[in-house]
Biopython code that builds the backbone (N, CA, C, O; Angstrom):
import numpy as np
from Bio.PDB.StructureBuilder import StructureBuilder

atoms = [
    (1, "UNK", "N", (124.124, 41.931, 80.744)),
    (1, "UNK", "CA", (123.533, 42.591, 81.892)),
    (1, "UNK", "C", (122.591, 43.676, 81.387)),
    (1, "UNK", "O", (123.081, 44.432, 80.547)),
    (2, "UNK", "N", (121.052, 43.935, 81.826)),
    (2, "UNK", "CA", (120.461, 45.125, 81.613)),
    (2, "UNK", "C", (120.857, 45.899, 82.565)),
    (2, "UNK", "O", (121.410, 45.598, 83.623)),
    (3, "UNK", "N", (120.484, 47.155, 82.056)),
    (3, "UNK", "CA", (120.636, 48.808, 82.227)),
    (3, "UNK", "C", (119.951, 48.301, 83.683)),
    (3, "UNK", "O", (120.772, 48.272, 84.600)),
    (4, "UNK", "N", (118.345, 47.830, 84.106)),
    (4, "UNK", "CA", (118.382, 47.943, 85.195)),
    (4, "UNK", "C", (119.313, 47.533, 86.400)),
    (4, "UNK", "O", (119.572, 48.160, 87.427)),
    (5, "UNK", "N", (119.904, 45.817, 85.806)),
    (5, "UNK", "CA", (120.816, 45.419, 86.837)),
    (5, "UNK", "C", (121.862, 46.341, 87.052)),
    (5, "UNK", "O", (122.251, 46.744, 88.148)),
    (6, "UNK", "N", (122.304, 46.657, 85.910)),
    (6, "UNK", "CA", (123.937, 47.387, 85.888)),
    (6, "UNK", "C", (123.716, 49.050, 87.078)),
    (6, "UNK", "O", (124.585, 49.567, 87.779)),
    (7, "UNK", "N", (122.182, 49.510, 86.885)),
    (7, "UNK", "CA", (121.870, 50.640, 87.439)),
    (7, "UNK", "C", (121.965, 49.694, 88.928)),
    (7, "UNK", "O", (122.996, 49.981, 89.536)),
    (8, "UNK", "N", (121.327, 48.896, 89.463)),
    (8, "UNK", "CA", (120.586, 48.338, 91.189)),
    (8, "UNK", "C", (121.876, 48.135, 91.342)),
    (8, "UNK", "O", (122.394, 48.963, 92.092)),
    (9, "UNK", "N", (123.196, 46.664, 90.543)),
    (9, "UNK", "CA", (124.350, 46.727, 91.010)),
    (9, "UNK", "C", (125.379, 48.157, 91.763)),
    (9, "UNK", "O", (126.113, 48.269, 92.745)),
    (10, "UNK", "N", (124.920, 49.036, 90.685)),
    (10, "UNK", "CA", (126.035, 50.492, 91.304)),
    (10, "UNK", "C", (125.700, 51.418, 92.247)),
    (10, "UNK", "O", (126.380, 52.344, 92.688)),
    (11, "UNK", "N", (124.366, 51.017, 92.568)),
    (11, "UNK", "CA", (123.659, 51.477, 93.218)),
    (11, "UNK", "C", (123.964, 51.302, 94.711)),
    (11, "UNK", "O", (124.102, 52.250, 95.485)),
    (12, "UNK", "N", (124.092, 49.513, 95.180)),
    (12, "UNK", "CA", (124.355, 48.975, 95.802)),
    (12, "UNK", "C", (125.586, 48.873, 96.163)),
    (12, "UNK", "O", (125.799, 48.598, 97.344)),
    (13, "UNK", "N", (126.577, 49.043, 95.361)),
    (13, "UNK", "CA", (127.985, 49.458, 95.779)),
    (13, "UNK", "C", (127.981, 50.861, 96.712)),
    (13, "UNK", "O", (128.004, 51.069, 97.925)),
    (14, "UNK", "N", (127.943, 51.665, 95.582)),
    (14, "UNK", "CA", (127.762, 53.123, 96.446)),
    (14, "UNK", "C", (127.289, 53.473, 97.513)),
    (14, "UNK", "O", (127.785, 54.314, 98.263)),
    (15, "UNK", "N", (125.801, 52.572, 97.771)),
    (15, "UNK", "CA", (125.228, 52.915, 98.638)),
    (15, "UNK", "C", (125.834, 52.293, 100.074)),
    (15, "UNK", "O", (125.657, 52.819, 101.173)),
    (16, "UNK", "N", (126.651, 50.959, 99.806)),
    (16, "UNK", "CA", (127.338, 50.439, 100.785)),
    (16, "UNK", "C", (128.465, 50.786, 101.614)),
    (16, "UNK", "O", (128.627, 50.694, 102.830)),
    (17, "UNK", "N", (129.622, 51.439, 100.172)),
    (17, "UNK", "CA", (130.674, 52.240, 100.575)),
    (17, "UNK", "C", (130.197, 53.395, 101.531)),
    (17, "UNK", "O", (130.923, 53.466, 102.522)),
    (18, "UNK", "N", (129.275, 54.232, 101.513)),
    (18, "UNK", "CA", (128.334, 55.192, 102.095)),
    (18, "UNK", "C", (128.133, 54.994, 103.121)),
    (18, "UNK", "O", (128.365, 55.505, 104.217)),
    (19, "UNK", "N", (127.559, 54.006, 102.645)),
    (19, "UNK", "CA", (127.211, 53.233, 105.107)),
    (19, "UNK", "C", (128.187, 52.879, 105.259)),
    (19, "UNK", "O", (128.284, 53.335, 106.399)),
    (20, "UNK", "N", (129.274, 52.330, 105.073)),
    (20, "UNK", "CA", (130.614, 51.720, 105.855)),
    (20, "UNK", "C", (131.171, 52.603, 106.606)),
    (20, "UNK", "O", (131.669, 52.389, 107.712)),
    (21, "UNK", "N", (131.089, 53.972, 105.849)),
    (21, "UNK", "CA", (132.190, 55.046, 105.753)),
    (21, "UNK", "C", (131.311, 56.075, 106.586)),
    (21, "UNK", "O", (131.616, 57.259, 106.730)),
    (22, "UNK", "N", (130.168, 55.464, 107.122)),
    (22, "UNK", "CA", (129.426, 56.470, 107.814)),
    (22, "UNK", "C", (128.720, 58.267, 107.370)),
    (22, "UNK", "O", (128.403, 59.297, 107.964)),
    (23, "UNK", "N", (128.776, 57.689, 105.855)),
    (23, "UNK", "CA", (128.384, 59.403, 105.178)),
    (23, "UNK", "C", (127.209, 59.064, 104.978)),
    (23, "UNK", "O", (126.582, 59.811, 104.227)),
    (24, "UNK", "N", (126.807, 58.405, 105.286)),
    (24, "UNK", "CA", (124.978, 58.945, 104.544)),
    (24, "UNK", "C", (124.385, 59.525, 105.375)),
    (24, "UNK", "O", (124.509, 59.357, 106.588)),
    (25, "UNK", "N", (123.413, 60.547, 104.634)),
    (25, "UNK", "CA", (122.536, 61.491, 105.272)),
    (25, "UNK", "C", (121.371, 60.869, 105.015)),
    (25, "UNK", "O", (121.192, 59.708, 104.646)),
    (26, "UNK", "N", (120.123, 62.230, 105.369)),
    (26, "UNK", "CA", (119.108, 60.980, 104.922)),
    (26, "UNK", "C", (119.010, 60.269, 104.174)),
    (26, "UNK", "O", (119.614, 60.472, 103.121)),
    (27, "UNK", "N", (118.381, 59.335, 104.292)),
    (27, "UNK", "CA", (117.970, 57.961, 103.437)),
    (27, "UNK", "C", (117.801, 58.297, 102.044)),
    (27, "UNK", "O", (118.716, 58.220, 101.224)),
    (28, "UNK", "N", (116.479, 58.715, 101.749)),
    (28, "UNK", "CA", (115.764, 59.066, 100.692)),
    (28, "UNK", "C", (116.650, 60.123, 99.512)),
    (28, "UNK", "O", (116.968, 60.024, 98.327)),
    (29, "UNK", "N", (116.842, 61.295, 100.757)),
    (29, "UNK", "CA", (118.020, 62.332, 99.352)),
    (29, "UNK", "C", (118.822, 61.715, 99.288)),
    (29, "UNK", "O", (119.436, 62.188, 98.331)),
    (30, "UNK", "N", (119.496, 60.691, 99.719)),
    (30, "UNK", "CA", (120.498, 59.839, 99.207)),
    (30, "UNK", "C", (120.170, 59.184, 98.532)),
    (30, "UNK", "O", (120.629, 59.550, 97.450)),
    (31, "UNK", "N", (119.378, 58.003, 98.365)),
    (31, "UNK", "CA", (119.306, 56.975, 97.460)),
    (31, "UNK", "C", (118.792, 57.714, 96.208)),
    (31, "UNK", "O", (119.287, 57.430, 95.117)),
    (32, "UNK", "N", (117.802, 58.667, 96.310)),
    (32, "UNK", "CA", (117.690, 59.699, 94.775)),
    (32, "UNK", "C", (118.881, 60.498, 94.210)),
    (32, "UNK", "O", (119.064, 60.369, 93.000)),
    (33, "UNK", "N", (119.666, 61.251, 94.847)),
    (33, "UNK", "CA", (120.947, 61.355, 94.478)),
    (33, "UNK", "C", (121.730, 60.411, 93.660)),
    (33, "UNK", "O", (121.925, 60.616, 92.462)),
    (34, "UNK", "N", (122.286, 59.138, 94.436)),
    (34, "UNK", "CA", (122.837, 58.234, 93.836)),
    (34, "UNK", "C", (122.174, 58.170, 92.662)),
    (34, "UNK", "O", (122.679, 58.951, 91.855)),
    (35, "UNK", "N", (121.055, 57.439, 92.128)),
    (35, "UNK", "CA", (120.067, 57.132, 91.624)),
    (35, "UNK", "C", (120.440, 58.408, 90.409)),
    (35, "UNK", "O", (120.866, 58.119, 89.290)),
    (36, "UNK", "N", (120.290, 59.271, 90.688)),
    (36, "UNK", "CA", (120.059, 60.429, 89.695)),
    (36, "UNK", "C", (121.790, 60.096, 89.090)),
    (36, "UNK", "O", (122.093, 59.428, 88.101)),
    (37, "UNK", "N", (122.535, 60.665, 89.861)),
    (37, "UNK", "CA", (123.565, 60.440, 89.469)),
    (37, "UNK", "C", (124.257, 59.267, 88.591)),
    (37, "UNK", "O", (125.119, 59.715, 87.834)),
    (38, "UNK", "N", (124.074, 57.886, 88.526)),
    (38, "UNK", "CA", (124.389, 56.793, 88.521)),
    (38, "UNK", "C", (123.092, 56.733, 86.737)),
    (38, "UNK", "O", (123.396, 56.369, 85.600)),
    (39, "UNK", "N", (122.292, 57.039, 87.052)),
    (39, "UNK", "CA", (121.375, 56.615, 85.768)),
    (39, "UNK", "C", (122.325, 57.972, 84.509)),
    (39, "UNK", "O", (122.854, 57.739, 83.422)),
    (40, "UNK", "N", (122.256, 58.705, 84.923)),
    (40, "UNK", "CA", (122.681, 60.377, 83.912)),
    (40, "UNK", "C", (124.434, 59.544, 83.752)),
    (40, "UNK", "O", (124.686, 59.512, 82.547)),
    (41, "UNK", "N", (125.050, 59.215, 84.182)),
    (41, "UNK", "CA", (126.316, 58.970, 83.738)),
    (41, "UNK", "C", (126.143, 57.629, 82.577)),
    (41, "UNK", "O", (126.876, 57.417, 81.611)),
    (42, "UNK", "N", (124.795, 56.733, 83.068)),
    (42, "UNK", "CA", (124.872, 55.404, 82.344)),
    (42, "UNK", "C", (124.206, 55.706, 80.571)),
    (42, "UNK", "O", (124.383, 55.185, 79.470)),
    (43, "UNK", "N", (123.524, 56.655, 81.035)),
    (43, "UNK", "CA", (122.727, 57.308, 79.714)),
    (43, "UNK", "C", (123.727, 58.221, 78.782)),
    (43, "UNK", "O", (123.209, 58.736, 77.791)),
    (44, "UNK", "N", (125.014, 58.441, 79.008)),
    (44, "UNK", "CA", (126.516, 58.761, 79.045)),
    (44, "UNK", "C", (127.064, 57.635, 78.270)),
    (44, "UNK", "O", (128.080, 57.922, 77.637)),
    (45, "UNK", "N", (126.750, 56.737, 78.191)),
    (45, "UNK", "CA", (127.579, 55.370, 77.943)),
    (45, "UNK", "C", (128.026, 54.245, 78.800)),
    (45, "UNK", "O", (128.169, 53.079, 78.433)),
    (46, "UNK", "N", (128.267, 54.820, 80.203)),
    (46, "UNK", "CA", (129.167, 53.958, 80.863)),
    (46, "UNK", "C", (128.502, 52.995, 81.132)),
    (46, "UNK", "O", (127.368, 53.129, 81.591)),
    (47, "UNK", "N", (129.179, 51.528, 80.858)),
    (47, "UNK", "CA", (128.822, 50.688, 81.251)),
    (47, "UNK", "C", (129.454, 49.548, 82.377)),
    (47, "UNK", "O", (129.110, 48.385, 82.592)),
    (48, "UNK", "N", (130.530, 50.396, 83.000)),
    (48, "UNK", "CA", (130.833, 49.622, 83.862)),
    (48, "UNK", "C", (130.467, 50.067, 85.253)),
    (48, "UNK", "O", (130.302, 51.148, 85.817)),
    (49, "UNK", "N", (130.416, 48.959, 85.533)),
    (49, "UNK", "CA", (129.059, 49.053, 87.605)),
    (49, "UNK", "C", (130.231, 49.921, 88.651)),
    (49, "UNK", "O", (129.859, 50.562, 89.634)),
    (50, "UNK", "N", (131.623, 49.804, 88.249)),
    (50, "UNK", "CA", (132.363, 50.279, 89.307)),
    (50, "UNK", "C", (133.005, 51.658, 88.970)),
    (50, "UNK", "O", (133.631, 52.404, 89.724)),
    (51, "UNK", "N", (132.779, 51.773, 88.003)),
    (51, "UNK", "CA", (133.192, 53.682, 87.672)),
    (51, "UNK", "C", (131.351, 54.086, 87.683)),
    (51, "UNK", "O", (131.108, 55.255, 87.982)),
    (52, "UNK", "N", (130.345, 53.340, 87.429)),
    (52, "UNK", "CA", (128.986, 54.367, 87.942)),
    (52, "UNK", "C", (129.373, 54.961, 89.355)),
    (52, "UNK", "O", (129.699, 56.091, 89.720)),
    (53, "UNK", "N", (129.193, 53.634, 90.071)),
    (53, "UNK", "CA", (129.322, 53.932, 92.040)),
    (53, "UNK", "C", (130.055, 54.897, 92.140)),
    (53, "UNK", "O", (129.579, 55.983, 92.470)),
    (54, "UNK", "N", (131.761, 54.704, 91.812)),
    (54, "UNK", "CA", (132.642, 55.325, 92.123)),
    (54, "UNK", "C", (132.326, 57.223, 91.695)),
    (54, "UNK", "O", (132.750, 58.138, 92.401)),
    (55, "UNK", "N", (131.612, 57.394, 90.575)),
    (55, "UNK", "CA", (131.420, 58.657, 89.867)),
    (55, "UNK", "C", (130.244, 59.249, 91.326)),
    (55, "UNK", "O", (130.380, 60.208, 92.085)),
    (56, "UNK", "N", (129.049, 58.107, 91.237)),
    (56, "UNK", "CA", (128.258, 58.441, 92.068)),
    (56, "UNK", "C", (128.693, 59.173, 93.478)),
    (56, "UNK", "O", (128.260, 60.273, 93.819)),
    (57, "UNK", "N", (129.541, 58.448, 94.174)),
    (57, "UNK", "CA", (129.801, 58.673, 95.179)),
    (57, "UNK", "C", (130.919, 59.602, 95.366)),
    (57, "UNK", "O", (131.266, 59.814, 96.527)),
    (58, "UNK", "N", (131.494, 60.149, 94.481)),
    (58, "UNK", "CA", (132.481, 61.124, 94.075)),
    (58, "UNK", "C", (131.703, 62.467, 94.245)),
    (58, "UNK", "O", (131.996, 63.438, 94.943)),
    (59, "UNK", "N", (130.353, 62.212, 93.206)),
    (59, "UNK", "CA", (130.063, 63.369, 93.598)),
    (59, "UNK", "C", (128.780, 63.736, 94.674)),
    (59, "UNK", "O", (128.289, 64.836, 94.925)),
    (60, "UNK", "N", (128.503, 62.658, 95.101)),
    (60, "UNK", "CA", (127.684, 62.336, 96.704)),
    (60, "UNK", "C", (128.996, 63.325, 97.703)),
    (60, "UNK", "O", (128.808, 64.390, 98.291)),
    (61, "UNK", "N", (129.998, 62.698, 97.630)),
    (61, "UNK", "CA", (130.866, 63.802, 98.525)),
    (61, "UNK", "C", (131.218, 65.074, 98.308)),
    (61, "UNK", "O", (131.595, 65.551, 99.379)),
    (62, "UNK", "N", (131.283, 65.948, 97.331)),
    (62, "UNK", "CA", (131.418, 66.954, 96.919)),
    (62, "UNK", "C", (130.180, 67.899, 97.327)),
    (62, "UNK", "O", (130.436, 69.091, 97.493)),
    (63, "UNK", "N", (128.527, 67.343, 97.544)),
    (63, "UNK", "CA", (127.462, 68.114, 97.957)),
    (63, "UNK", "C", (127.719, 68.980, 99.233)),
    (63, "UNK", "O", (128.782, 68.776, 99.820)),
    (64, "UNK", "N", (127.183, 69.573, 99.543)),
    (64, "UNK", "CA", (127.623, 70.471, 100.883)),
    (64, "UNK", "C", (126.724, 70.064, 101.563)),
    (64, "UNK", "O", (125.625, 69.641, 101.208)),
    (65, "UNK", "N", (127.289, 70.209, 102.892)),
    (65, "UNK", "CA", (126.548, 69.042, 104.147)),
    (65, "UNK", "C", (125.920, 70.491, 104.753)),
    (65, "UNK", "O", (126.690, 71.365, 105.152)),
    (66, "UNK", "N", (124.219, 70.696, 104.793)),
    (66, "UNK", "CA", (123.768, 71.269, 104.997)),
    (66, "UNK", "C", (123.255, 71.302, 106.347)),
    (66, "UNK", "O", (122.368, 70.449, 106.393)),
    (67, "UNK", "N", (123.397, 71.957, 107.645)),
    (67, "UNK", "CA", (123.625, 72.229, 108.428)),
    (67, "UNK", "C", (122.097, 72.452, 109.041)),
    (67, "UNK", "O", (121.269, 72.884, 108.238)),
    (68, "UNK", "N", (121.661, 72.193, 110.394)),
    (68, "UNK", "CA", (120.606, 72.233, 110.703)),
    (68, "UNK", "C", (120.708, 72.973, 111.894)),
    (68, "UNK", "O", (121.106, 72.461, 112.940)),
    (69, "UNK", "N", (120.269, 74.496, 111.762)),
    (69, "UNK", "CA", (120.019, 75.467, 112.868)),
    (69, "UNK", "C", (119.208, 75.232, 113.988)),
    (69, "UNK", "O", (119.070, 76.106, 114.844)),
]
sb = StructureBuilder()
sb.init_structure("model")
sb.init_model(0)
sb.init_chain("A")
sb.init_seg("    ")
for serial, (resi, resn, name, xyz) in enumerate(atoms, 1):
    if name == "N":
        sb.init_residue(resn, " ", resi, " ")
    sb.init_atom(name, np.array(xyz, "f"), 0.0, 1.0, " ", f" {name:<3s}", serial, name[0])
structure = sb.get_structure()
């Protein structure tokens, strides 16, 4: 598998668990988030697609949900 598939695969997990679960915010800071997140852990070593997502989206939930006055 290349780095790109292994990156679009975890990508696509995460991003799915996300919509199921009804957390995604916008579109865009999300998919760059993930994205950021998911590439910096793989450049780390990891090469498996289901601890990227899972890391990704671990810390996709931990961001603070910024509030619109």
């Amino acid at each position: 598998m290349t780095d790109t598939d292994l990156i679009e695969q975890s990508f696509a997990i995460a991003w799915s668990v996300l919509e199921r679960t009804g957390e995604l915010r916008e579109p865009n800071w999300s998919a760059n988030f993930l994205l950021d997140e998911i590439i910096e852990r793989s450049r780390c070593g990891e090469r498996r697609r289901l601890v990227l997502s899972n890391y990704a989206i671990d810390a996709y939930r931990r961001q603070p949900i910024k509030l619109v006055s």
